[in-house]
N, C-alpha and C positions, 0 to 999 in steps of 0.2 A: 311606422317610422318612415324617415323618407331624408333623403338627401336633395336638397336644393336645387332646382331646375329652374332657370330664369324666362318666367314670362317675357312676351315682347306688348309692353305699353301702347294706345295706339293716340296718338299726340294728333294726328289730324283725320279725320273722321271720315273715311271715302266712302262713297257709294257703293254698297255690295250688294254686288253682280256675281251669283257664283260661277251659272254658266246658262245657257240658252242653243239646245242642240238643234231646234227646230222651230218652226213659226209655231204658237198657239195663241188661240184667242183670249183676251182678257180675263184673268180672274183674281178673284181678292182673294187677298193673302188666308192661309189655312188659320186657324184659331190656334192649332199646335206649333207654329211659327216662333223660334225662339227668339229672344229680346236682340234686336240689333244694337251698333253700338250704341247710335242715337237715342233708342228705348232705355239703354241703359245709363245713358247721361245721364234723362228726363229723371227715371225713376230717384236714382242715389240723390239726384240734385235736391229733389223733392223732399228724400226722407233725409237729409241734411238740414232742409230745414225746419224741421223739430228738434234740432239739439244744437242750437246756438248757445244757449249758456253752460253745457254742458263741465265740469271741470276733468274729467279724461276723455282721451281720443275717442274718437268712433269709428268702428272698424265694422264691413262687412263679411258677411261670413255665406250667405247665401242670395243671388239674385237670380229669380228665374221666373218663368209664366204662370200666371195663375191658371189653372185649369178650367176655363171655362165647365160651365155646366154639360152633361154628356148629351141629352136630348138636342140640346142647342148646336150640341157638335156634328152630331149624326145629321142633324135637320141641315147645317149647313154641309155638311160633305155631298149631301143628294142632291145639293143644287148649288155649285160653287161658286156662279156666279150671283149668286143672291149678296146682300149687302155684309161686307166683313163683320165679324163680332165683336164686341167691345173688350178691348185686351184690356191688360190686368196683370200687375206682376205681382210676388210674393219673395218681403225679403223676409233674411236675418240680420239685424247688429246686434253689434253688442258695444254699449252705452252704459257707463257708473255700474259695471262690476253686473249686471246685468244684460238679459237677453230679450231683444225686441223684435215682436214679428208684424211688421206691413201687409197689408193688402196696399197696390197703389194701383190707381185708374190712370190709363194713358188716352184716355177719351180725346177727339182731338188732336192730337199730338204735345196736349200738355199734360203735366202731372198731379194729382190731385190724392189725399191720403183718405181710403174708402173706411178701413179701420186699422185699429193699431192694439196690440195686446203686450203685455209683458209674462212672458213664462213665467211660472213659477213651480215647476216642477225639476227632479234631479238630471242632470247630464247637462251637455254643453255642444254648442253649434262645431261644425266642422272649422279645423284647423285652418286659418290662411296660412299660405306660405311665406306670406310677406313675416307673419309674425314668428314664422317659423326662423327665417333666415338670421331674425334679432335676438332671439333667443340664443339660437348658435353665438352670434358675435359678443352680448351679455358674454355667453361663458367662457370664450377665448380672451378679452380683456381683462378678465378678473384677476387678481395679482396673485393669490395664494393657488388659482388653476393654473398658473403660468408656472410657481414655483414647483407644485407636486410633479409636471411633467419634466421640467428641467433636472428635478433628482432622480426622475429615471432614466437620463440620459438622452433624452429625445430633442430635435428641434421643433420648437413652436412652430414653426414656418410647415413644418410639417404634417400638423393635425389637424384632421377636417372632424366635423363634429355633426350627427346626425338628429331631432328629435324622435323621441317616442313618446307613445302615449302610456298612461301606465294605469288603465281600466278603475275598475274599482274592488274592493275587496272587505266589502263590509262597512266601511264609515257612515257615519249616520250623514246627511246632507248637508247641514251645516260645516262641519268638515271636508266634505269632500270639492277641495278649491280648485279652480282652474290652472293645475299645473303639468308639468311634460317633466318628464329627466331627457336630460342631454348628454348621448355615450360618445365617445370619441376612437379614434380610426388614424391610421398612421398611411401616407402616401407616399413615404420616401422607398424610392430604388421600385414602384408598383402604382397603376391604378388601383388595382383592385385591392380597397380601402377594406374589404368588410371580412375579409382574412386577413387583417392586419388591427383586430381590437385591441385598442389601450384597456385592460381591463383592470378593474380594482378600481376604477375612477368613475365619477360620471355627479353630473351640476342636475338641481333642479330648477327652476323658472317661473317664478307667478308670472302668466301671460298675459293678466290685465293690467299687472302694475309695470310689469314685464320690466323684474327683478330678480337678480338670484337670492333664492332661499337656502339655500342647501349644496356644501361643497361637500360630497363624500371622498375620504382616501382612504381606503378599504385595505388594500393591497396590493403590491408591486408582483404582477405575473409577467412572466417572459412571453416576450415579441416573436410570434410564428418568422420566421423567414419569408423574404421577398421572394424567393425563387419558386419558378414553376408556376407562378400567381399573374402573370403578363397573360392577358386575350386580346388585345390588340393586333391587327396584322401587321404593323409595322415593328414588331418587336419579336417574330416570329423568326426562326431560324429551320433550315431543314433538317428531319426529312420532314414533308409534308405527306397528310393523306392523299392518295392517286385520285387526278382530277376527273371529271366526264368531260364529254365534249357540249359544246353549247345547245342549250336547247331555248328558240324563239319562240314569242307570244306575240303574233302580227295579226292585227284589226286593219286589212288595206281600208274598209268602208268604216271604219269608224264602229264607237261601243252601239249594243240594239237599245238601249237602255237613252230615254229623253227624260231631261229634269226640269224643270222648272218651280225658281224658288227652293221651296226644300220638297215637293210633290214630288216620285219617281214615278213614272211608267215604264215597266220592261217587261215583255214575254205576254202574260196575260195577269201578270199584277199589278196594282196600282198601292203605294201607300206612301206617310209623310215619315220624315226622316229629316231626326232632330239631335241637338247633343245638349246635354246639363250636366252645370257643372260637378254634380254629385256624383253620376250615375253612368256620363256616357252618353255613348250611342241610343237613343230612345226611337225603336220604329212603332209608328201610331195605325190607324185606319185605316189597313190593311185589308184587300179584297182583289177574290182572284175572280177573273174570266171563265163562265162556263161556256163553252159553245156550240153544249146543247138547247140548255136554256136564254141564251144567248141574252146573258145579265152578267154584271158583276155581282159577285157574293161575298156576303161581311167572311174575316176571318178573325183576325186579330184588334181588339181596338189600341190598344197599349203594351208596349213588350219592354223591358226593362231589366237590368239589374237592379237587385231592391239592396244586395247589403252579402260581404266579405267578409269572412269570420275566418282569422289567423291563428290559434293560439300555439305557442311553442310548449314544449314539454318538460321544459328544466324546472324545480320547482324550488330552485335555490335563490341566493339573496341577489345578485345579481338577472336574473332572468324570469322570475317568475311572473313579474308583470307582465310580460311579455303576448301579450291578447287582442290581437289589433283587431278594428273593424273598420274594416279599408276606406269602405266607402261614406261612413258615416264621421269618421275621424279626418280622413285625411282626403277624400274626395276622388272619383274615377275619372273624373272629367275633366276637374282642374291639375290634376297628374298627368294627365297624357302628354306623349310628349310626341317632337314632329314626326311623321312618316319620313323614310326616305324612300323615293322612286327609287325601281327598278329592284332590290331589296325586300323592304319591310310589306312592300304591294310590287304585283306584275306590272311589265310596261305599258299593258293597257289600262292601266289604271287611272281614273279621274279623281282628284285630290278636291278636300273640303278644307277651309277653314273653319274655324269657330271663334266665340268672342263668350267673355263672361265677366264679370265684376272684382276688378283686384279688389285689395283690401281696402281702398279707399275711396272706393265709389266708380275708379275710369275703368274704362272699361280696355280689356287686356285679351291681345290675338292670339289664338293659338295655332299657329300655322301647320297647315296639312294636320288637321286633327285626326281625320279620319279617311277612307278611300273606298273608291266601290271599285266592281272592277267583275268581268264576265269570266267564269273559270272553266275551263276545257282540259281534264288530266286524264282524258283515256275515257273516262267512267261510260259507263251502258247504262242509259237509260229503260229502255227493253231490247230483248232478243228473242227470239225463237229459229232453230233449226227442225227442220221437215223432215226427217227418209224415213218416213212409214207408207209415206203415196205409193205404190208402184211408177216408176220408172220417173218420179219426179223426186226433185232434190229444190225444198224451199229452204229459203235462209233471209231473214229482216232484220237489220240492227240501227238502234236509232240511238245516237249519241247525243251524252247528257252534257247540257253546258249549264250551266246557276247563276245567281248572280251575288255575290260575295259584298258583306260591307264589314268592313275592320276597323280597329282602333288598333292603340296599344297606350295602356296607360303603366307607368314604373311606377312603384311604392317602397322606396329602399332599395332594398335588394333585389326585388323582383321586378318581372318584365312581364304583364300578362297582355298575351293577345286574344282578343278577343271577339267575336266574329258571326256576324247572321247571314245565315246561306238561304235562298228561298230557290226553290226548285220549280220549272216547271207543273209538275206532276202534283203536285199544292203542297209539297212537305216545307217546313221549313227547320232547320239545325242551326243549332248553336254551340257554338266550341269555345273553350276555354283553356289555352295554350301557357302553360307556364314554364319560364328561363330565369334567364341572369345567374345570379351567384348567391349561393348556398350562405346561411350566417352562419360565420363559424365563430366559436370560442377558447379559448387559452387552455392552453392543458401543460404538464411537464412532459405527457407523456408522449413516446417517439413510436414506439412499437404497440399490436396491437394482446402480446403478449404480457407488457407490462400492467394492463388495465385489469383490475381486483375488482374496483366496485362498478356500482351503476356509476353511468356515462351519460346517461339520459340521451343517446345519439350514438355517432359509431366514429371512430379517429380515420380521418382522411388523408390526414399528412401529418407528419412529424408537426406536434406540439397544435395540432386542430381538429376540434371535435366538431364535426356535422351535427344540431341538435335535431332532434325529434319535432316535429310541428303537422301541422295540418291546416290543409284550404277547404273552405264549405263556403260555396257560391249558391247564394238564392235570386232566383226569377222571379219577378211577378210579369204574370202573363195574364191580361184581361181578354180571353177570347169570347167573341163573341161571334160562336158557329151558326151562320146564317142567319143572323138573326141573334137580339139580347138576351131572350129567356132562352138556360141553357143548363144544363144537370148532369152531374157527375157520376157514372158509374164502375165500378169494379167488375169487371169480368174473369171471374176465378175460375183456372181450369183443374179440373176434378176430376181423379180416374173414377171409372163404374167397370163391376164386374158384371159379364155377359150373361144371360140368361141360360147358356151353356146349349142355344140352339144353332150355333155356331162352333169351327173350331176354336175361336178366340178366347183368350179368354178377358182380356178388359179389354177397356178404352178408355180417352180422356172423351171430355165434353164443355159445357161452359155454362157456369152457372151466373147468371146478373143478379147485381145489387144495386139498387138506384136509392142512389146515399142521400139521406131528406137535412143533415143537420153537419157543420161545422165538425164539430167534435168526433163523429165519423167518418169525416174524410180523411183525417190526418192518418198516417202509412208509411209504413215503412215495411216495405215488401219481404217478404220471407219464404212466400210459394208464388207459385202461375199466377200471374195476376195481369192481364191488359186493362187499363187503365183510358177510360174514353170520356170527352167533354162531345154531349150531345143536343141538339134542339129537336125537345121530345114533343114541339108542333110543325117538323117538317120531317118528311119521308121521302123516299125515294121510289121509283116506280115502282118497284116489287113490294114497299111495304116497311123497310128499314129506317131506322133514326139516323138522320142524317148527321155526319158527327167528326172531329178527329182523333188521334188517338196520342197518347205521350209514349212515346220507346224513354225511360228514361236514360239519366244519363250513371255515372261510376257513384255506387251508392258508399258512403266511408262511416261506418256506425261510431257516434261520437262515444270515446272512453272515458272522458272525464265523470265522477260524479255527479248526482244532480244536486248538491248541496254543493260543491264548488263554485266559488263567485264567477269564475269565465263562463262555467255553462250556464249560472243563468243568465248573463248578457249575453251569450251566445244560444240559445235556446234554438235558434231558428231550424237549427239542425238536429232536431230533437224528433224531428221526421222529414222525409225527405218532400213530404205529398203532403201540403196544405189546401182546402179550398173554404173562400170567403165568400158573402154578398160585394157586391161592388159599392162602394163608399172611396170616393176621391181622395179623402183625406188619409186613407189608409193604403200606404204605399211602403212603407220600409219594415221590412221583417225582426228588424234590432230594435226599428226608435227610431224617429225623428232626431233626438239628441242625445248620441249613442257614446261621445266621448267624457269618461267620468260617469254612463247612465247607470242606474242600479237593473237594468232588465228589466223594468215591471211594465213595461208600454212594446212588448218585443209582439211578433205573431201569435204566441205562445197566449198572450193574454189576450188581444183581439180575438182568438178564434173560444177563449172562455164564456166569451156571451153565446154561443152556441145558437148561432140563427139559422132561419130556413136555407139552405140552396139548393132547392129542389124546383125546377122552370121559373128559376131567378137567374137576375145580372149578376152570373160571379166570376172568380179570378180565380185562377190558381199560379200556387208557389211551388215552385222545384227544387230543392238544392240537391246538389252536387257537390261530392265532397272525394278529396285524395287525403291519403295519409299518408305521410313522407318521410321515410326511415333514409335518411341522406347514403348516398354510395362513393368510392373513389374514382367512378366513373363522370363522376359529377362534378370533379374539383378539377380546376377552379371557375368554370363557368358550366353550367347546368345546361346538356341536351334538350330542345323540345321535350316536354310533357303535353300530349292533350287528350283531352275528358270534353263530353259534349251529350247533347239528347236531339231530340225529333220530336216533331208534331207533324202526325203522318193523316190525311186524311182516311176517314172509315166509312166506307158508305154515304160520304158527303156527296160524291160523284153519283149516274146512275153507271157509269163505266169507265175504263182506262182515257184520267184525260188527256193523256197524250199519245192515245192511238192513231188521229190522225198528224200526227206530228212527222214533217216531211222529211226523208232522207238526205242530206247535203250531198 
């Protein structure tokens, strides 16, 4: 679901320039370079013109780069000044109650259509906002939605109205139409709209004919109270919690970190850093500095959020749709909304824009979408202290600084931040930081005494129930450790009993598995288990598979059944550890068209064909998952929550690489 956040259109087309921290010499543009405005004119202009006689609008849904081929990618990263590659973008519209997918060539700098397909498979393209907004206003016009709010006493002026999506639950395809329910929310005497549900009410919407089909008046429940529900600081009264004193973030010489284009260099890493509309933040060809070998080393080719799986736990008539998948329905990228300096990023921080395809082809700014920014909060890189020398006292401490690249994209209620840290030392983390405000639902009930039955959640406030819900974040990570052929294995630690030539009497040890098939790698940990993506044709002095490893991140075991319509469009979470061959066209762990999908195109089936990954190009998927039993410590706006992982190297190095790393 999502409440309406106004893109800024961009009516005259400037030159983007993001920034240029230093002189470097020419080079043509990365292949992973996302669509400028102008690319995006070119493209929509293009696939505009194939539906001139169209008799309904055409509305885009998805505009973003076609992925070049990966050889051609690699081949060009190793020589960047070699001649740019022939860009390509890849849309979606949607055209007469159907879905149309583009290939378009920007050869030239003109547009030309390479192929063109019409889906014909179950789900539907990601949500615009545009059509979102219409839909809302469809239901706020409509005379009988005017009337049912008026008899319960409320002002029109009043009611802001959000959509949702409302999955699927069995319908055979032909059935299952492009529509959303529209809930509605009360702002009188409060912002904070989503402890304030009109419930017993709520419109449905055909989005193609973008119509209402469907007024339901269920029931007239009572209005939670405005009070206590203000987080604004301007509304704030004392006492206040006791402040600290100021603490600065001053770069006199400026950030270490030089860009060009979307290209970073910082520290001893190099990689491109992109956003789409779908997903976000995307960091591509990724390769750190060894300076013993004194090379750059592959790490990562593609890092990515693949897909958001929300479902709530009420299973009654108003909520049980309630099954989001964030990134497929309603979009990570085209959600975000702006940075504020000094805030939402540190005041060293360097701001991005982004640009992406409103619903009608122009292309639409999103300012400060994203921010990097160098972090220093104490942390120890390494230490060691000495007094075992005689009469000597050694002590070394090398302080760790990273270099942090954030988003923040809202979906409703929620606020996730979102965050890729790359370390020195080659690890790199990913966090996933969730806020905003809790859904709450209508209840009679004031006390937590008076509550008999299930609640499906827990009562937060007089006449509000926190529902039960859960987040499961999946990654796709294409590493490609030193090199593309790369193989996965399980390192299980296993106690042994001693031979009893010793006082001991066990130990642990590690036993490896080098996992040859799909269907074996999927995992969901239950004992000792490190978990390492290796290139079993490169070693390290002594003789080790050069490799990194996953510390994963908060693992949350799905409890829905498997015969429940959400778990299976939510399947992805069905292990936390997936790994694939590399195939470009397999990137979303849900679906490609996950809103309305029936699940049969999720990971869950990709990894059915059960193919080799054994010193092949493969990926792996992580999710991460919280499950969230709401508290009253939480109302009415939700403390940081954050859940994250690691990809730590193992033996990739022949030694600590940041032992020569100098003391400030």
């Amino acid at each position: 679901m999502t409440l309406i956040l106004m893109a800024i259109p961009i009516f005259k087309i400037p030159i983007l320039l993001l920034f240029l921290l230093t002189s470097i010499p020419s080079i043509s543009s990365h292949p992973f370079d996302p669509l400028s405005p102008l690319e995006i004119q070119i493209v929509t202009s293009t696939v505009k013109s194939k539906f001139t006689n169209i008799a309904q609008r055409l509305t885009f849904h998805y505009v973003g780069i076609e992925d070049p081929n990966k050889p051609a990618v690699l081949s060009w990263v190793a020589n960047p000044r070699s001649p740019p590659l022939p860009r390509q973008a890849f849309v979606v519209v949607r055209a007469n109650k159907q879905t149309h997918e583009f290939i378009v060539s920007l050869a030239n700098g003109k547009g030309s259509i390479v192929s063109e397909h019409v889906y014909q498979g179950n789900g539907y393209p990601t949500l615009t906002l545009e059509e979102q907004e219409e839909a809302i206003e469809v239901s706020l016009k409509h005379q009988p939605f005017i009337s049912s709010i008026e008899k319960r006493g409320l002002n029109i002026s009043d009611v802001v109205g959000s959509v949702f999506s409302i999955g699927w639950f069995g319908e055979a395809q032909s059935e299952t139409k492009r529509i959303v329910k529209v809930l509605f929310f009360y702002k009188e005497s409060t912002v904070n709209v989503w402890l304030r549900p009109i419930e017993g009410i709520e419109t449905t919407v055909d989005l193609d004919d973008m119509v209402l089909t469907e007024l339901k008046d269920i029931h007239v429940s009572v209005m939670p109270s405005s009070e206590g529900t203000e987080y604004q600081a301007s509304t704030m009264r004392p006492p206040f919690v006791a402040e600290t004193k100021p603490i600065l973030v001053n770069q006199p010489h400026g950030p270490s970190f030089v860009v060009r284009g979307h290209t970073v260099s910082w520290a001893n890493w190099d990689f491109h850093l992109s956003f789409d509309m779908r997903v976000g933040v995307v960091i591509s060809t990724a390769s750190i500095y060894d300076i013993d070998q004194q090379k750059n080393r592959q790490v990562l080719y593609r890092g990515q959020i693949s897909e958001l799986f929300v479902p709530y736990q009420d299973p009654t008539e108003e909520w049980y749709y309630r099954t989001f998948m964030d990134a497929g329905e309603f979009g990570m990228g085209s959600s975000a909304v702006a940075l504020e300096p000094h805030h939402d990023c540190p005041s060293n921080a360097v701001f991005f824009d982004a640009f992406h395809a409103g619903q009608d082809g122009t292309p639409v700014k999103l300012e400060n979408a994203y921010c990097m920014f160098e972090k220093y909060a104490g942390d120890i890189a390494w230490r060691h202290t000495e007094a075992v020398i005689p009469g000597k006292l050694i002590r070394e401490v090398r302080r760790e600084v990273s270099l942090v690249i954030r988003t923040i994209t809202v979906i409703g209620n929620y606020d996730y931040i979102l965050d890729w840290e790359l370390k020195k030392c080659g690890t790199i983390k990913l966090s996933v930081s969730l806020t905003g405000i809790m859904e709450g639902k209508t209840t009679t009930y004031k006390h937590e005494s008076e509550v008999k039955e299930e609640i499906y959640g827990l009562l937060v406030a007089p006449n509000t129930i926190g529902i039960n819900h859960d987040h499961f974040i999946t990654y796709y990570l294409d590493l490609d450790i030193d090199g593309q052929e790369n193989s996965f294995h399980k390192l299980k630690l296993k106690s042994f009993k001693t031979d009893g030539s010793t006082p001991r009497k066990s130990y642990w040890s590690v036993v490896s598995e080098e996992v040859k098939k799909e269907l074996d790698a999927r995992l969901r940990p239950t004992e000792p288990v490190e978990l390492h993506i290796v290139n079993p044709n490169k070693k390290t002095a002594v003789g080790n598979k050069v490799g990194y490893r996953l510390i994963p991140g908060p693992m949350a075991i799905p409890l829905l059944s498997e015969d429940d319509y959400p778990q299976i469009r939510g399947s992805l979470c069905d292990y936390d550890i997936w790994v694939t061959p590399f195939n470009k066209s397999e990137k979303w762990a849900g679906g490609m068209y996950v809103d309305r999908g029936h699940g049969d195109k999720t990971i869950t089936h990709i990894t059915q064909q059960n193919r080799d990954i054994n010193n092949k190009d493969i990926v792996l998927w992580h999710t991460i998952g919280f499950h969230h039993h709401p508290s009253q410590d939480e109302f009415p706006i939700m403390p940081t929550l954050t859940g994250g992982f690691e990809l730590r190297p193992t033996n990739f190095f022949d030694r600590n690489p940041i032992l020569k790393m100098r003391s400030p």
